[in-house]
C-alpha positions, -999 to +999 in steps of 0.1 A: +000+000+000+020+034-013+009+063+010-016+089-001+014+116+003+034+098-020+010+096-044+001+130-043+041+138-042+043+120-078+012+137-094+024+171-083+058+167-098+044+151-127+015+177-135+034+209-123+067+202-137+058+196-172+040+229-169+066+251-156+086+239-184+057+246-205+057+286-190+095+286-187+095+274-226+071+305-235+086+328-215+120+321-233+100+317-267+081+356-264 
């Protein structure tokens, strides 16, 4: 059984980073 913080741990990282990148990437971009 993987703890609900864990869990929530790897969905932040994997929704938010992606996205920052995302904004970092336009940021450059403009």
């Amino acid at each position: 059984m993987i703890p609900a913080h864990v869990i929530i741990f790897y969905l932040n990282v994997v929704i938010i980073l992606p996205g920052l990148q995302m904004v970092t990437g336009f940021a450059i971009f403009f």
